[in-house]
N, C-alpha and C positions, 0 to 999 in steps of 0.2 A: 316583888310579888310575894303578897305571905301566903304559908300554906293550908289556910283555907281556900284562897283562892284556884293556888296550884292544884287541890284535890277535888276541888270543882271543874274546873277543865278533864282534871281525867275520868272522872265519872260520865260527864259529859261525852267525851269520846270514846268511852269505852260504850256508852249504849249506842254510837252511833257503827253496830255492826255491818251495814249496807257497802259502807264506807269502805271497805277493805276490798269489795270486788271493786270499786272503783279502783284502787292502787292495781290490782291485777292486769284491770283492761290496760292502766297507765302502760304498766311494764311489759305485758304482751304486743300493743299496740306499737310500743317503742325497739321492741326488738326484734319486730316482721321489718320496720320502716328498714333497720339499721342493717339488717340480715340482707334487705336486695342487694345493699350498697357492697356490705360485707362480699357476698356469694355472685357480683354482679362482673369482676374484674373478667373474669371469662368469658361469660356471653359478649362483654364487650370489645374482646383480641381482636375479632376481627377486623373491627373496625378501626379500633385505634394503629395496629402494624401496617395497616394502607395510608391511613393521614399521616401517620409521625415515622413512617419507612421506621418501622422496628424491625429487629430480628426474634428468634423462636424464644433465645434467651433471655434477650430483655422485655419480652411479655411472659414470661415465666417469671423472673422476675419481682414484677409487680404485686401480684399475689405474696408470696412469698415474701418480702420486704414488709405486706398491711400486718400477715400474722404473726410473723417474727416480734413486730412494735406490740401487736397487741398482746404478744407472752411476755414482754419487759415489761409490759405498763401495770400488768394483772396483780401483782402483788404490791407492787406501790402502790397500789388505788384502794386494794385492802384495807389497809395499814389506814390512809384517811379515809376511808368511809369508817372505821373502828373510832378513829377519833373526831367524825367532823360530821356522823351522819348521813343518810342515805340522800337525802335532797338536795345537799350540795355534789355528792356523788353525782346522782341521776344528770344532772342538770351538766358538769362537767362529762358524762359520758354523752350525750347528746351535743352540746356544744361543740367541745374540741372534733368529735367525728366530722362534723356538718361542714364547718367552716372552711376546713382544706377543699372538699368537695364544690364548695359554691366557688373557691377560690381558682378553680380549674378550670370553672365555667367561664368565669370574666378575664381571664388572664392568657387560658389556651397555652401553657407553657413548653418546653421545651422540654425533651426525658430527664433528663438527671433533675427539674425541678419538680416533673410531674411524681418522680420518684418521692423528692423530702417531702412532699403535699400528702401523696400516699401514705407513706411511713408515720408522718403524725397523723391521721385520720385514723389509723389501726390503733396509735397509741390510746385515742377515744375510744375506739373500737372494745378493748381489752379491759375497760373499765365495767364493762356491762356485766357477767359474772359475778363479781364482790357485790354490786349494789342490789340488782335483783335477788341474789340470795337472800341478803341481809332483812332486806326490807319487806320478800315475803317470811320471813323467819320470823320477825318483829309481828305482823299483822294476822298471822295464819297459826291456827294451834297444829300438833300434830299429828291429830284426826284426819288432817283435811292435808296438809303440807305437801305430801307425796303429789296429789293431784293436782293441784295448783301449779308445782314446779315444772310437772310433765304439761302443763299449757301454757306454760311461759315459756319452756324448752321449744314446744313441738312449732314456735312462732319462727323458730329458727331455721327449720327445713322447710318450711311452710313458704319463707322469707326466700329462700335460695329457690324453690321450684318457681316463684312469683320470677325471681330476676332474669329467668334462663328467659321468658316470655316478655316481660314490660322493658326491661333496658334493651333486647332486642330490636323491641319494635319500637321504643324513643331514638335508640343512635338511627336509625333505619330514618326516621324522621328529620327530628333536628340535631344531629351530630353527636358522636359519644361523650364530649365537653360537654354539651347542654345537657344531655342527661344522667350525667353524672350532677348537673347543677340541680335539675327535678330533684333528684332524692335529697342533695345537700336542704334542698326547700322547702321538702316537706319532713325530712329531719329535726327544721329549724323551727315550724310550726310546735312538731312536738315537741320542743324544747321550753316554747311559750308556752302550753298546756299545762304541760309539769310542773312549771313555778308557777301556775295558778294556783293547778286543784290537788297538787300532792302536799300532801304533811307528813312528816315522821311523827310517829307515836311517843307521846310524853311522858317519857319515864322517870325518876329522880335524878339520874344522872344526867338529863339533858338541861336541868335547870341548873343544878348546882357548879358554881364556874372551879368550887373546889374538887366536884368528884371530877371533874375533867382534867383538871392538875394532876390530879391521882393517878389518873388512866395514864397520862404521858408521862409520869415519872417512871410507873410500873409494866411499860409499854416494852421495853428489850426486854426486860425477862420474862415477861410471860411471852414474847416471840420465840424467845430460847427453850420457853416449854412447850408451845407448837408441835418442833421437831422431837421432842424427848416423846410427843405421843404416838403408840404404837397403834393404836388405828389410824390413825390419820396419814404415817407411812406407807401402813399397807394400802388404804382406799385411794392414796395418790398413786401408786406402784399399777394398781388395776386400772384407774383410772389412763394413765397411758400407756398401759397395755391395749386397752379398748378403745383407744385415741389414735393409736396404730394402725390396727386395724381399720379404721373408720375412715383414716388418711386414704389408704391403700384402697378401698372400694371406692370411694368417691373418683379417685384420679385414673385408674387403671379398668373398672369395670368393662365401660364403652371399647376398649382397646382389648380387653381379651373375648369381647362378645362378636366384634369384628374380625380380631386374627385368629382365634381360635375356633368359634364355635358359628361360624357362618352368619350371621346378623347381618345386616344394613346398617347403613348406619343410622340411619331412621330406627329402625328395631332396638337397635340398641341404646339411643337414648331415651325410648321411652322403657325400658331395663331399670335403667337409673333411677327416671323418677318414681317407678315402680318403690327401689328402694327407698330412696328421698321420703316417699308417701308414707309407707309401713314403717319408716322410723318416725315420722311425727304421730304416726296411731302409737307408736310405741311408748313417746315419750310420757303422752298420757297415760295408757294401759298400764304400765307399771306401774306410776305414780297412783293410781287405783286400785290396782292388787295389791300393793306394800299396804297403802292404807286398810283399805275393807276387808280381805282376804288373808292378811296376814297382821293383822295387829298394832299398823304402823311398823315392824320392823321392816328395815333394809335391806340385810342380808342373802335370805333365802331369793329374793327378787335377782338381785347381784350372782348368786350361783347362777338361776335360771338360766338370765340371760347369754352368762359365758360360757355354757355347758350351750346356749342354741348358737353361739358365734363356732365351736368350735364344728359343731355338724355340717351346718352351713357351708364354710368354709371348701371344711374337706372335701364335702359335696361338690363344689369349685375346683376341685384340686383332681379331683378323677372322671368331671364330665364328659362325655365321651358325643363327640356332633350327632351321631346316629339316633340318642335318644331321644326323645318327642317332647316339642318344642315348650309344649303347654307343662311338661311336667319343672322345668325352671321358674314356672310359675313362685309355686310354693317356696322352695327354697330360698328366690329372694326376695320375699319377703318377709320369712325369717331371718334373714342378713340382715335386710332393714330393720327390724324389730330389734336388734342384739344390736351389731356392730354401728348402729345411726340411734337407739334407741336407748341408751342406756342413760345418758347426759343427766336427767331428773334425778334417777334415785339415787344416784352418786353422790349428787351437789346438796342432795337436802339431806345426808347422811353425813356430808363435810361438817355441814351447821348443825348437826346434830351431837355428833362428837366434838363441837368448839366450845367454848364457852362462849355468853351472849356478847363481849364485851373484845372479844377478837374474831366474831361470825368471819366479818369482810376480811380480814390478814386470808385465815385457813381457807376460803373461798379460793384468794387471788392466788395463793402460794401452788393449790389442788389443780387450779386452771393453767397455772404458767406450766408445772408437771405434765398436764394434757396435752396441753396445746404441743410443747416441744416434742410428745408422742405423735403427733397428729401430723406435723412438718416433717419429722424423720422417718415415718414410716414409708411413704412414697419413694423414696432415693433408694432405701437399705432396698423394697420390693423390684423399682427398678434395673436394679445390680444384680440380684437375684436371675433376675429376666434373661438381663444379656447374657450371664456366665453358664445358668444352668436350663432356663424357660421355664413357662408357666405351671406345673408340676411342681416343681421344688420350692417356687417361690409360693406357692398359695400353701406349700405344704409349713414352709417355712411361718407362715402367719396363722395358721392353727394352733403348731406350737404355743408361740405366743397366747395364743387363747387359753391352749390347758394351763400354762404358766399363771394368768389370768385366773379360770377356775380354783387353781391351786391358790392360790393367795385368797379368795372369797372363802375357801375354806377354812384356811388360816387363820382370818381373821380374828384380831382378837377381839368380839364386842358382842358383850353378851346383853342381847333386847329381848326387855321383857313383854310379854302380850301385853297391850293395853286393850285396854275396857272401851274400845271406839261407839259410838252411840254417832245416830244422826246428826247431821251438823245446823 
């Protein structure tokens, strides 16, 4: 192809700006589908510890095994989407997810297989961070980035509050295998969609088979400058700080609304989705106040947020049952908004400080850091529980938060106001 013609193509896509909220819906669409499946293992214990006589352990588990694969897979999937582009990305995190799933459906296997089926399903699972970042990074200026991210993010809670309802009421129907096979199916649909109507954006290095030599020859060392960068340490540091905490509300909410503070249990999960909710308004709301409000910077959003996890919290930590019931209100959902809310500005502040050409590595690298914040927080809060109770433990994840703050303060990254204009 000579490059008149290669500058014809880009001109060409470059005026087709329409195009790019198509990649959006791509990517939001793809990761509500993948979020039921993801956020679905719970709603479906019940069912599955009656058919397959499980115990407490090995339906905890389950979960635990999908995210564990998906914090291994996160940073390898980086690395190839940096050198192999987002469409083969996408298309691999869609696939691999789907296929264990449908493969449960037809096979109905045994635990320890239903396990390695899980396990690599998350391993797809974990691929979704690097590529969604990358590839709104690639399509989105930085005008618009923050809001964007927060509606690709908030697809995510969105996705879990969908699964506590539909995979409920699918196993209820035709068996937790079959519905675990629906979402593998309509996974797989969106799989066929994206190798339709998704493109990656034509850059010079996607044509030239030398600049791609180049990229993998010079590929460990700029990994090895990755970690030499000081913001990118600290925003992973906060980053599973607030992965902590997020762990910790999610798993433990319901259970200190019941043993503490008198709830139903009825009452108390609808507590949760309370939160669930005000963190997908969140994920957007920030990603619009970084943009509009603040300049496109990241920072001051990032304090906010950890300055409202760490109120919150507290607020958790000296509840006292006598107070009135509606004033729990507010509070969680400022939880929500901070500790469920923060996922957006983080991730497109990752891509902001990478260079374009290792967006997906510092993505996968930022998301493995979280995510292992996000599995460890649960246990250390549990431990907590048993040795000291609720008090010392919620007091215990405060901390964390100022530690949190303190680091957003820290940070070293100094953003200039930009000139945002209408998009």
């Amino acid at each position: 192809m000579n490059s008149e013609a290669i500058q014809g193509i880009k001109i060409k896509l470059k005026n087709k700006i329409h195009y790019r909220w198509i990649v959006l819906l791509i990517f939001v669409s793809s990761q509500l589908v993948l979020s039921i499946a993801g956020y679905g293992w719970g709603a479906l214990a019940p069912f599955l510890k009656k058919l397959m006589s499980l115990n407490s352990t090995q339906i905890g588990s389950i979960g635990s095994i999908f995210y564990f694969a998906a914090a291994l897979s996160a940073l390898p999937s980086g690395m190839l989407v940096d050198l192999y582009g987002v469409k083969k990305g996408l298309i691999g995190w869609l696939g691999i997810t789907s296929v264990p799933l449908l493969l449960l459906s037809i096979f109905k296997p045994i635990f320890p297989i239903f396990i390695i089926l899980a396990a690599i399903s998350g391993l797809g699972y974990g691929i979704g961070n690097p590529v969604c970042s990358k590839g709104l990074f690639l399509w989105f200026d930085q005008n618009i980035r923050g809001l964007v991210f927060g509606i690709k993010q908030s697809a995510v809670t969105v996705g879990a509050a969908v699964s506590g309802i539909l995979l409920v009421y699918l196993a209820d129907k035709v068996g937790p295998f079959n519905a675990l096979g629906i979402i593998g199916l309509a996974i797989s649909v969106m799989t066929i969609l994206s190798l339709i109507y998704y493109h990656d954006p034509i850059h010079p290095e996607n044509i030239s088979n030398n600049t791609t030599a180049l990229k993998r020859g010079k590929f460990l060392s700029e990994f090895g400058e990755l970690f030499a960068n000081k913001p990118f340490f600290y925003l992973s540091l906060i980053m599973a700080l607030l992965g902590l905490a997020q762990g910790v509300v999610i798993s433990f909410l319901i259970l200190y609304a019941t043993e503490k503070l008198g709830y139903s249990l009825l009452e108390a999960g609808s507590l949760l989705t309370l939160v669930m909710i005000s963190g997908a308004v969140g994920r957007i709301l920030w990603g619009f106040i970084s943009d509009r409000l603040y300049g496109a910077r990241r920072k001051p959003v990032l304090i906010i947020i950890s300055t409202l996890a760490v109120l919150t919290i507290t607020a958790l930590a000296v509840w006292d049952v006598t107070w009135p019931k509606w004033l729990l209100i507010p509070v969680l959902m400022g939880l929500g908004l901070s500790t469920a809310g923060w996922n957006s500005v983080a991730l497109v502040l990752v891509t902001e400080i990478s260079t374009e050409s290792r967006t997906g590595t510092s993505v996968g690298l930022a998301s493995t850091i979280a995510w292992f914040g996000l599995a460890s927080g649960p246990i250390a809060f549990g431990s907590i529980i048993d040795h000291f109770g609720y008090f010392y433990a919620w007091r215990a994840m405060a901390f964390f938060c100022i530690f949190s703050l303190i680091l957003c303060f820290l940070l070293p990254i100094n953003e200039a106001v930009n000139n945002v204009t209408g998009d």
